[in-house]
Kinemage of the C-alpha trace (Angstrom):
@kinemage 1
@onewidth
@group {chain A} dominant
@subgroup {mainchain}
@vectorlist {calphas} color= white
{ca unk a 1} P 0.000 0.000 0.000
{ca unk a 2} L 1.329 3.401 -1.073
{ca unk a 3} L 2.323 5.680 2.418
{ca unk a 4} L -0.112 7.609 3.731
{ca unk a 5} L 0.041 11.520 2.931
{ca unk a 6} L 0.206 12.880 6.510
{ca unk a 7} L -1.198 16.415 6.019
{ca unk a 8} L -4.125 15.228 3.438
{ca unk a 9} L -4.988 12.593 6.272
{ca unk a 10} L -5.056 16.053 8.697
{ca unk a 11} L -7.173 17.676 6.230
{ca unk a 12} L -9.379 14.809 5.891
{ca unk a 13} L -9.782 14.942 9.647
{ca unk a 14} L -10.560 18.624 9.722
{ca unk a 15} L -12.803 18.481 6.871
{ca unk a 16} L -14.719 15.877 8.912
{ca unk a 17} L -14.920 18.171 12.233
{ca unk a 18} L -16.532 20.826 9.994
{ca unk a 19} L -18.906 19.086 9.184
{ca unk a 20} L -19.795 17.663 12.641
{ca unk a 21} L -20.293 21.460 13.895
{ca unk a 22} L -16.809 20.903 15.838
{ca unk a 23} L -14.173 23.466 14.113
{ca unk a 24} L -12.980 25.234 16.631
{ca unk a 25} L -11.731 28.462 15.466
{ca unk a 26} L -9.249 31.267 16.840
{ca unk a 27} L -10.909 34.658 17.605
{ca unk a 28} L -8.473 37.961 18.585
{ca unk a 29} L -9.110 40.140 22.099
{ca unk a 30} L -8.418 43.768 20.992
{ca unk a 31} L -8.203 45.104 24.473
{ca unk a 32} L -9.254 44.076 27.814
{ca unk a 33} L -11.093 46.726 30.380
{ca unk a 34} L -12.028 44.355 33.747
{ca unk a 35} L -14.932 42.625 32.829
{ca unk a 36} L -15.520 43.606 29.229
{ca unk a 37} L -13.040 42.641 25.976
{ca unk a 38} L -13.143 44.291 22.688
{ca unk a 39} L -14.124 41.722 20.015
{ca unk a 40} L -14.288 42.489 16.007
{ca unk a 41} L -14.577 46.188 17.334
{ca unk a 42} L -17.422 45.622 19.494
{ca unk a 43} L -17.191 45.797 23.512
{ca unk a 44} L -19.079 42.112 25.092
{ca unk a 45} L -18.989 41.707 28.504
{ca unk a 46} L -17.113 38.684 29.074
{ca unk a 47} L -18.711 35.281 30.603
{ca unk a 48} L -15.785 32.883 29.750
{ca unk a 49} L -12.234 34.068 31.656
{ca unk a 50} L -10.896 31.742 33.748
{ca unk a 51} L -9.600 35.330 35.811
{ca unk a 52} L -11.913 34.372 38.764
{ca unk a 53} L -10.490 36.966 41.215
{ca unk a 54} L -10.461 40.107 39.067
{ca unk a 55} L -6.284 39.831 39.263
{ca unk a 56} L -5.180 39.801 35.359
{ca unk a 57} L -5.381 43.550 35.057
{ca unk a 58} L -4.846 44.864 38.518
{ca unk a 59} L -2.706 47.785 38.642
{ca unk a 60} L 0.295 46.435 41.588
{ca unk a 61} L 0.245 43.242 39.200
{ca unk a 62} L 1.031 45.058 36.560
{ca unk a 63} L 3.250 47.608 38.267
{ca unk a 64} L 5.317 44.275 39.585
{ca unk a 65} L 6.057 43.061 36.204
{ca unk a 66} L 7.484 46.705 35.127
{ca unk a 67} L 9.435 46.704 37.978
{ca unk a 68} L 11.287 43.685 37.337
{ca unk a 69} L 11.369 43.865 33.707
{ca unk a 70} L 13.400 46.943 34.073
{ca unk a 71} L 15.584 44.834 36.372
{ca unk a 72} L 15.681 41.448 34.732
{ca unk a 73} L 14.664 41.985 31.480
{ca unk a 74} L 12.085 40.473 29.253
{ca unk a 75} L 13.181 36.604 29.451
{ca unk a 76} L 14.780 34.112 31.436
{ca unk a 77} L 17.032 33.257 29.095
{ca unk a 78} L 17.639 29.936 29.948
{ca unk a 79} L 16.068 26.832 31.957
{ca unk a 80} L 16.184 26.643 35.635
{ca unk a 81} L 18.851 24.164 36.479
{ca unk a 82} L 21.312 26.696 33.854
{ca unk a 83} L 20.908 29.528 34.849
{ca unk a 84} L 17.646 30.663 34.300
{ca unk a 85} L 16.422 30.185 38.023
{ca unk a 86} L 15.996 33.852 39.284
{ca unk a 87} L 15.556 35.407 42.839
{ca unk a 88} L 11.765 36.114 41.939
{ca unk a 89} L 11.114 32.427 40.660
{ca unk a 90} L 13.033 31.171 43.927
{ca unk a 91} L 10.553 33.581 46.477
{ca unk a 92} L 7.719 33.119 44.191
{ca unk a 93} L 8.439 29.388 45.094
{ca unk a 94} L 8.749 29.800 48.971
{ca unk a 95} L 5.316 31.661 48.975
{ca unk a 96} L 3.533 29.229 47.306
{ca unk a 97} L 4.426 26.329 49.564
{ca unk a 98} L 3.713 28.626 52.128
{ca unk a 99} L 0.313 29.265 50.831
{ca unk a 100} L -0.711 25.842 50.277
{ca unk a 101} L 0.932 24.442 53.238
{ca unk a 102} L 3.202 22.133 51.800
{ca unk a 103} L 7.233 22.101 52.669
{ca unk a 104} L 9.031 23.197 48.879
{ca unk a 105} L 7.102 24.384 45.524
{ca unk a 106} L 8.390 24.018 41.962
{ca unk a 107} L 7.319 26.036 39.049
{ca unk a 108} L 6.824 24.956 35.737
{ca unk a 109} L 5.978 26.869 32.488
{ca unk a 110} L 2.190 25.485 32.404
{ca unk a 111} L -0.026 23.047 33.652
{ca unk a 112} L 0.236 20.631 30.756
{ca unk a 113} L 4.014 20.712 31.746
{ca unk a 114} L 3.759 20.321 35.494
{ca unk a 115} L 1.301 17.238 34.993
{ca unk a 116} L 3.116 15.843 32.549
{ca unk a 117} L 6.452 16.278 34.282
{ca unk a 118} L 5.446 14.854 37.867
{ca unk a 119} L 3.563 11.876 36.635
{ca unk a 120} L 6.617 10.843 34.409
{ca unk a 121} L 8.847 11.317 37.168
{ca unk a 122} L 6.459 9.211 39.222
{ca unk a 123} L 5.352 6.588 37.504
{ca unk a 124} L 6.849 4.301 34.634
{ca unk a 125} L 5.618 1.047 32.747
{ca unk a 126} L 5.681 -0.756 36.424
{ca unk a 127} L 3.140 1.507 37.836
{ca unk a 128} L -0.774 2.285 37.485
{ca unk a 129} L -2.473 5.416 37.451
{ca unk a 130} L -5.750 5.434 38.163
{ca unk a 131} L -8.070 8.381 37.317
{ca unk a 132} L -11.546 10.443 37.302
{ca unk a 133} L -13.308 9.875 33.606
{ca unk a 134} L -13.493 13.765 33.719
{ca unk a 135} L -9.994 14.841 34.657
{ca unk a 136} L -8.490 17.264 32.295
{ca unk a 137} L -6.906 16.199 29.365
{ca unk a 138} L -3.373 16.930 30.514
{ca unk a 139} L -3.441 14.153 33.462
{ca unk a 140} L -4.597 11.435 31.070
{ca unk a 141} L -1.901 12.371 28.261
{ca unk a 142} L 0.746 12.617 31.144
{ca unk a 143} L -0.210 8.764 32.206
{ca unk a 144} L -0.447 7.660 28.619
{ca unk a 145} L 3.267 9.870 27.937
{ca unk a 146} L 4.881 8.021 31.602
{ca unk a 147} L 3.765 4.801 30.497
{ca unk a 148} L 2.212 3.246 33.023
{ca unk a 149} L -1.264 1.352 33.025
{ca unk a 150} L -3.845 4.057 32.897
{ca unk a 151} L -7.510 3.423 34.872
{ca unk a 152} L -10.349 5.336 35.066
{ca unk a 153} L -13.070 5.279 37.312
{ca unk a 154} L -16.443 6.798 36.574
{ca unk a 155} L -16.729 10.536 37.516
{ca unk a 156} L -16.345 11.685 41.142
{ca unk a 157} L -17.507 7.795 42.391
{ca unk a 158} L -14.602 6.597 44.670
{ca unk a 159} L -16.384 2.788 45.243
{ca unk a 160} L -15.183 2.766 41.202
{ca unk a 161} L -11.955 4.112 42.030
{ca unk a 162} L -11.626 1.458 44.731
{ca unk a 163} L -12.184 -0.885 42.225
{ca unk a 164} L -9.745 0.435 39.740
{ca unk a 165} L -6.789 0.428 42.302
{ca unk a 166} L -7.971 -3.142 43.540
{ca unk a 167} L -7.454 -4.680 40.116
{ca unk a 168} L -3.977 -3.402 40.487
{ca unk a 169} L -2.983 -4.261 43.869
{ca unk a 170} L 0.393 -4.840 43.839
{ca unk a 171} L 1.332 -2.072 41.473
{ca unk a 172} L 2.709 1.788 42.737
{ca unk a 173} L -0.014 3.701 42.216
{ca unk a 174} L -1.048 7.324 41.970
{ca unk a 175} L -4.526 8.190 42.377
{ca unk a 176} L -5.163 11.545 39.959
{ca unk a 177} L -7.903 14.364 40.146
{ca unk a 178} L -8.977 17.512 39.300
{ca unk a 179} L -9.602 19.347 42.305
{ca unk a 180} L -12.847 21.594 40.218
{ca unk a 181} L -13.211 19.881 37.446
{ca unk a 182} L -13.147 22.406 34.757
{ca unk a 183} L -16.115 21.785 32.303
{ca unk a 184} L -18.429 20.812 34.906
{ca unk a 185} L -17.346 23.205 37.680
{ca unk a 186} L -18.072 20.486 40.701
{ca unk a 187} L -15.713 19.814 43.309
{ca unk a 188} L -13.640 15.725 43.702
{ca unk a 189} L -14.722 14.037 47.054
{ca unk a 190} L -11.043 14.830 47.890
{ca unk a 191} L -11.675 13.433 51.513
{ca unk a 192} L -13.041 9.864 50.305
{ca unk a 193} L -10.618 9.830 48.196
{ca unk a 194} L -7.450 10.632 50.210
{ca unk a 195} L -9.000 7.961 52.893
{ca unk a 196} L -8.934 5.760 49.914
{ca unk a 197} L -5.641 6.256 49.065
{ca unk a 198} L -4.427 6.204 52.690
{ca unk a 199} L -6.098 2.444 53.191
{ca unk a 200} L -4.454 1.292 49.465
{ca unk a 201} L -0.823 2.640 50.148
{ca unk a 202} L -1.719 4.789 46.990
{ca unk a 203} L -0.318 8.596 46.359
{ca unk a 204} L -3.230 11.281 46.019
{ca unk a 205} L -1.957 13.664 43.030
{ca unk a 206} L -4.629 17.188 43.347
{ca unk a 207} L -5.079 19.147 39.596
{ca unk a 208} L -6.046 22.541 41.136
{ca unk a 209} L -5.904 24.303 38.780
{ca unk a 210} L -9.386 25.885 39.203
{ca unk a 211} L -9.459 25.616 42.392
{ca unk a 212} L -6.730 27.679 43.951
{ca unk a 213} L -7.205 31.334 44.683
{ca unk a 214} L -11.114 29.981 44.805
{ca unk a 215} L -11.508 27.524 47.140
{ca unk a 216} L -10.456 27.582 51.013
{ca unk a 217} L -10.012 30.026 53.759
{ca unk a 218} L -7.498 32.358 52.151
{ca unk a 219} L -7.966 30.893 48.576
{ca unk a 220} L -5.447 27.945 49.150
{ca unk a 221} L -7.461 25.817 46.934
{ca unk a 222} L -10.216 22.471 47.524
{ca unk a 223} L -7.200 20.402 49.327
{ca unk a 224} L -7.221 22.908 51.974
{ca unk a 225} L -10.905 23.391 51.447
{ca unk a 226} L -11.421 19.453 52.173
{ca unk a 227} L -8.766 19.895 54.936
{ca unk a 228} L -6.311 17.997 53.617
{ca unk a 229} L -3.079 17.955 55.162
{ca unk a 230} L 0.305 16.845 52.904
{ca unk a 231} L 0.481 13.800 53.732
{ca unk a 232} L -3.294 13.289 52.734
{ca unk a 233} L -2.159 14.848 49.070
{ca unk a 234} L 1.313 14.688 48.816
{ca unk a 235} L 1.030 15.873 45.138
{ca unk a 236} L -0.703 18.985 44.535
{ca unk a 237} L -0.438 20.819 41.422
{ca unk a 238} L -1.758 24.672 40.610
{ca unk a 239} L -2.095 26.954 37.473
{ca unk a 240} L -0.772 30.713 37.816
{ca unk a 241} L -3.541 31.685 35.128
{ca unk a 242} L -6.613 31.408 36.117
{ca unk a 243} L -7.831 32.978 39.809
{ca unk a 244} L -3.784 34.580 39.936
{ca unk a 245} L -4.121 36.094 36.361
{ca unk a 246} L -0.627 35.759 35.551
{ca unk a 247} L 0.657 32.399 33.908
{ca unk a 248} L 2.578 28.922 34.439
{ca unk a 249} L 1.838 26.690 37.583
{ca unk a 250} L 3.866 24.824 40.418
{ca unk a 251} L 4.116 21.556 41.479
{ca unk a 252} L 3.762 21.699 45.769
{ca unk a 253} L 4.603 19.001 48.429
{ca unk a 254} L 7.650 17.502 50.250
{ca unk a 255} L 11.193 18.331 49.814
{ca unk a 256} L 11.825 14.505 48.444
{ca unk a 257} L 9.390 15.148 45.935
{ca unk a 258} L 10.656 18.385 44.692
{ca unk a 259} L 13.815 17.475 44.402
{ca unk a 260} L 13.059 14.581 43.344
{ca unk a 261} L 11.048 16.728 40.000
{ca unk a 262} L 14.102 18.552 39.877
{ca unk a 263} L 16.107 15.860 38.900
{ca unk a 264} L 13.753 13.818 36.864
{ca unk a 265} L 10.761 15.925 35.428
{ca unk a 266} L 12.096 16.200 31.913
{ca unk a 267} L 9.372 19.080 31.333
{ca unk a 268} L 11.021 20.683 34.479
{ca unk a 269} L 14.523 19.960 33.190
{ca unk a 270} L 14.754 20.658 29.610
{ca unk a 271} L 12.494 23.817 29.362
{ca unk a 272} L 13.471 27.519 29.745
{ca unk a 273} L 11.800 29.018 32.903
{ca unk a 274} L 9.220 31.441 33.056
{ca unk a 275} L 9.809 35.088 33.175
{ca unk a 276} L 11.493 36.810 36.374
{ca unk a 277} L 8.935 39.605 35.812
{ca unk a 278} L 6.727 37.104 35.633
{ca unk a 279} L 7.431 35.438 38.149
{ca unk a 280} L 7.339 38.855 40.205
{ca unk a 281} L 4.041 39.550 39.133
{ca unk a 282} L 2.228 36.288 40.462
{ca unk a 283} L 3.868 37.322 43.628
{ca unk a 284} L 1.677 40.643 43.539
{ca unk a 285} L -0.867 38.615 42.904
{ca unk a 286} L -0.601 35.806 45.300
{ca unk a 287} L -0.100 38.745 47.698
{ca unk a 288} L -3.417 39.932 47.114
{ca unk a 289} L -5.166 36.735 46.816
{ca unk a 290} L -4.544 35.891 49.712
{ca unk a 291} L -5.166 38.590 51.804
{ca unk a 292} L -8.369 40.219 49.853
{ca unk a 293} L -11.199 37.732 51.336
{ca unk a 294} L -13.323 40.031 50.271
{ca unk a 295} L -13.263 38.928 46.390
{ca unk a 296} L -13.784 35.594 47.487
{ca unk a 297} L -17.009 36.599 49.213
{ca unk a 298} L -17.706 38.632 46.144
{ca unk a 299} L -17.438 36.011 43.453
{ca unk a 300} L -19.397 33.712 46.108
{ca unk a 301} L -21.985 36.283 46.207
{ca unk a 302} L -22.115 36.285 42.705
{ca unk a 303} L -22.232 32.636 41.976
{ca unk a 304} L -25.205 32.710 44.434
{ca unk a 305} L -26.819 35.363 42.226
{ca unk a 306} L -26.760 33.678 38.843
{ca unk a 307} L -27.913 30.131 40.226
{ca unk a 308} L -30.371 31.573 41.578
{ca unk a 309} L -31.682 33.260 38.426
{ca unk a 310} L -30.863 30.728 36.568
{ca unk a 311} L -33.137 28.326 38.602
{ca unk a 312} L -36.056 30.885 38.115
{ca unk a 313} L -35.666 30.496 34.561
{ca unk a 314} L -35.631 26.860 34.792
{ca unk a 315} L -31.810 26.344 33.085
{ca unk a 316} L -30.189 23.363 32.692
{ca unk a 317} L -27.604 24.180 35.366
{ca unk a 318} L -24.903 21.388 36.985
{ca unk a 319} L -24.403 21.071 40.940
{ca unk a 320} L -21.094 23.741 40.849
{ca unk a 321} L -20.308 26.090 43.830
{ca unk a 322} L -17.497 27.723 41.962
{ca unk a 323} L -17.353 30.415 39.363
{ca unk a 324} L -17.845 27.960 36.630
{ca unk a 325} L -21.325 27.468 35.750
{ca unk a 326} L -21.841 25.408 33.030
{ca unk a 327} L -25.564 25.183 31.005
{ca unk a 328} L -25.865 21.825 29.124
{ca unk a 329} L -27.891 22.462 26.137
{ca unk a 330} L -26.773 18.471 24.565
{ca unk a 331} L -26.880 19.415 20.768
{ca unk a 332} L -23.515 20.770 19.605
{ca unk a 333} L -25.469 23.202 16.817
{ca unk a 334} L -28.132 24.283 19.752
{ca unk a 335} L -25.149 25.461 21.291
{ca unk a 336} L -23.492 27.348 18.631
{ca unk a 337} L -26.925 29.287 18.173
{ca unk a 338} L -27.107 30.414 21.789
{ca unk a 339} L -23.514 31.220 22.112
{ca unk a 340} L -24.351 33.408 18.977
{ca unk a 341} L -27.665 35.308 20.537
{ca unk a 342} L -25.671 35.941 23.535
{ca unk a 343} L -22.568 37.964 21.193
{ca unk a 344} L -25.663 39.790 19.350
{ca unk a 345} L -26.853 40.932 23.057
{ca unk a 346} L -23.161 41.964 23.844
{ca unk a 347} L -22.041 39.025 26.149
{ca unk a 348} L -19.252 36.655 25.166
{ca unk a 349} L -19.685 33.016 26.395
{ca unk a 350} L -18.022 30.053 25.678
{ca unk a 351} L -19.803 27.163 23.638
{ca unk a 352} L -17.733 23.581 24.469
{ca unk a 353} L -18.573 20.738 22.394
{ca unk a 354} L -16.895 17.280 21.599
{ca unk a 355} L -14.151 16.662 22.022
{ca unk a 356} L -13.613 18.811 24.808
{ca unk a 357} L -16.761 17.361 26.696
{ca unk a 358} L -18.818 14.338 26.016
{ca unk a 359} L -20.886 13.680 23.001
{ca unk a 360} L -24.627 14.553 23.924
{ca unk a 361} L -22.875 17.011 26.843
{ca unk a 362} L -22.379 20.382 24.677
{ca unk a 363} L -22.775 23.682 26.681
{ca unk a 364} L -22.231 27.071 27.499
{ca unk a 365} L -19.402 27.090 29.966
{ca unk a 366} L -20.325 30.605 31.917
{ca unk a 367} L -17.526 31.770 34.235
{ca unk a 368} L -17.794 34.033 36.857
{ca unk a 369} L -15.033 36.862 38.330
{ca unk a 370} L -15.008 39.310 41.159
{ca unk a 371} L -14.786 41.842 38.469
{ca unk a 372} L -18.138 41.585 37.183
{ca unk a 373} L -20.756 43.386 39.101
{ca unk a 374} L -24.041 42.759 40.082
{ca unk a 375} L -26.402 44.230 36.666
{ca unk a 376} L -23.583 42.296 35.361
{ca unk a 377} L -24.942 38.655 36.151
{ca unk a 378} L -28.596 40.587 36.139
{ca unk a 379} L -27.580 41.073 32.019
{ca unk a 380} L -26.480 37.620 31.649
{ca unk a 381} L -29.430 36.202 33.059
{ca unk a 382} L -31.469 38.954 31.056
{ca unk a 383} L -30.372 38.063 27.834
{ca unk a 384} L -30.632 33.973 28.697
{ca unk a 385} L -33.811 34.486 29.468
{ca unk a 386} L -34.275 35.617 26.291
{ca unk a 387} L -32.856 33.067 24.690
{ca unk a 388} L -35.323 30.910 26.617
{ca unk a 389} L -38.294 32.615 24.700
{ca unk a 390} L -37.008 32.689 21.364
C-alpha cells in the first residue's frame, strides 16, 4: 500500500470536524477593560475568563512586572537548572508552599508541563495510574506519555476508584484528580478519596488548577478546602492563570518530591523558565489573593446570584459552587446558536462541544469573576432568558 500523505490525512480529519459542527476556530481580544473585551470592534462583557479573582489587570500586578522587567529583562534566558532560576522564581516558590501548606514548591511553564512532568517522574511502565473519567486532558496524556497502566473510574464515584486500584494491587499507584473539574465546575470528594488512598498505600496527586485562589479560607485551593493535610495529598499541582491572572503553575509538596522533579521531570529539566517579571508579578498577585477575602465573598456572592436566576428560569444548570457554571444544552449546533444570541446581546460566552466534553454534553461554559458586578450577572441572566423565549 502506497504511504499515507500525513497532512491530506489532517485535512481529511478537519474536513470531517466541519462538518460535525466541531471546528474550533481562533478569535483575537483587541483590548481588555475588567470585565468587558473588545471583540471584532465591538465591547461584550465577558462570561468565559478563567480570571476568577479580578487579578489579570490589577494595577500592583502590573506595576510588579514593570518593575522587574526593568531589572531582569524580558526573558529568562535559559532553563532553571542553567541559569535561568531567578531570585523572583526562587521567592515566588517559597510563597507558594507557604500558601498551600506544603514544605518546597516548583514552578513549571504550564499546567500541561507540570502534569506531565510529575507523573513521568512518578510513575513508569511498572506503575498504574488510576483516574476520574473527567480529569483534564493533561493528566490522562501525562499517564499515557509516563507509560504506566492508565484506569479510570467513573466521575467523582470513589467505590469505582476502589475498584480500579484493587485490580492493580500490587502495582505503585497514583490516584489523579482535578480538584474543580473544569467543564463541569463540581468539586472531587477529595476526603473519600485521600482515605482511599491512605487504606491502598496509593499517592493522592490534586489538579487545582481551578481551584486555587477559589476555594479555602485564604484561597489555598479544595485540598485545603477538604482539609487535607500533605500527607493526605502529597502531590498537589496549581495553574498561575486562572484565579492569579498571571501564567505557568507549580508543582507543591515535600522536599523529596521536589527534588526529586528537579532531577527527573524532563518538562522541568529541559524547558526555559518562566519570566522573572513574571514570576514577580504572580507574587503581587498571590499577595493579594490571599489577603483580599473580600473577592472571594464577592465572586461567592455572585455565583449565588446567577444560580439563583438561573433556577427561576428553569436552566439546565450542573451542581457547581465555583465560578464555573456550566448550562448543558446536549446538541452541539443548539449550542453554537445560543452562544451566537448571547454575542448579538453583547455578552461573550463560551460554547464547548466534543471533544472537549462528552458527546450529547455540549454547553455554554459561563464563568464568573469578582470583576463583574451585580447588573452584570442581572444582564447575563437577562439576555438567557431571552434566549429561553425565542
Amino acid at each position: 500500500m502506497p504511504r499515507v500523505d500525513l497532512l491530506q490525512a489532517l485535512g481529511a480529519r478537519i474536513v470531517q470536524r466541519e462538518r460535525d459542527g466541531l471546528l474550533r476556530r481562533l478569535r483575537a481580544i483587541e483590548a481588555a477593560r475588567g470585565s468587558r473585551v473588545l471583540v471584532d470592534a465591538r465591547e461584550l462583557l465577558n462570561f468565559c475568563s478563567n480570571d476568577y479573582l479580578g487579578l489579570a489587570q490589577h494595577p500592583d500586578v502590573i506595576a510588579a512586572l514593570q518593575h522587574a522587567a526593568n531589572e531582569f529583562g524580558v526573558g529568562a534566558a535559559s532553563a532553571h537548572l542553567v541559569s535561568g532560576h531567578h531570585r523572583e522564581h526562587a521567592m515566588l516558590e517559597e510563597e507558594l508552599a507557604d500558601w498551600t501548606l506544603r514544605e518546597r514548591a516548583l514552578l513549571f511553564s504550564s499546567g500541561w508541563l507540570a502534569n506531565l512532568g510529575a507523573m513521568q517522574a512518578l510513575l513508569d511502565r511498572d506503575g498504574v495510574c488510576v483516574q476520574d473519567k473527567l480529569n483534564h486532558a493533561s493528566l490522562l496524556d501525562a499517564a499515557k506519555l509516563a507509560g504506566c497502566a492508565l484506569k479510570r473510574y467513573q466521575h467523582a464515584d470513589v467505590e469505582s476508584a476502589a475498584r480500579q486500584l484493587a485490580s492493580a494491587d500490587d502495582a505503585p499507584a497514583l490516584l489523579a484528580t482535578d480538584g474543580v473539574f473544569s467543564m463541569d465546575g463540581d468539586v472531587a470528594p477529595l476526603r473519600e478519596l485521600a482515605a482511599l488512598c491512605a487504606r491502598k498505600n496509593a499517592a493522592l496527586m490534586i489538579d487545582d488548577a481551578h481551584g486555587l485562589g477559589v476555594l479555602g479560607d485564604d484561597g489555598a485551593g479544595s485540598a485545603a478546602d477538604a482539609g487535607l493535610t500533605q500527607g493526605d495529598a502529597p502531590v498537589l499541582m496549581a495553574t498561575l492563570g486562572k484565579a492569579l491572572g498571571c501564567a505557568g503553575a507549580f508543582v507543591a509538596g515535600r522536599r523529596e518530591l521536589i527534588y526529586g522533579l528537579t532531577q527527573f521531570a524532563r518538562t522541568f529539566v529541559y524547558t526555559t523558565a518562566m519570566p522573572p517579571a513574571l514570576a514577580a508579578a504572580t507574587r503581587a498577585a498571590l499577595r493579594i489573593a490571599r489577603n483580599e477575602n473580600w473577592r472571594r465573598e464577592k465572586l461567592r456572592k455572585l455565583i449565588a446570584r446567577f444560580r439563583v436566576g438561573a433556577q427561576q428560569l428553569d436552566l439546565p444548570l450542573t451542581a457547581s459552587r465555583t465560578p464555573i457554571q456550566p448550562l448543558v444544552l446536549g446538541d452541539s449546533t443548539r449550542v453554537l446558536h445560543a452562544a451566537a444570541a448571547l454575542e448579538e446581546r453583547g455578552i461573550l460566552a463560551a460554547p464547548i462541544r466534543p471533544p472537549s466534553v462528552p458527546r450529547g454534553s455540549a454547553r455554554l461554559r459561563i464563568t464568573l469573576s469578582a470583576a463583574h458586578e451585580e447588573a452584570d450577572v442581572d444582564g447575563l441572566l437577562d439576555a438567557l432568558s431571552g434566549l429561553q423565549r425565542a
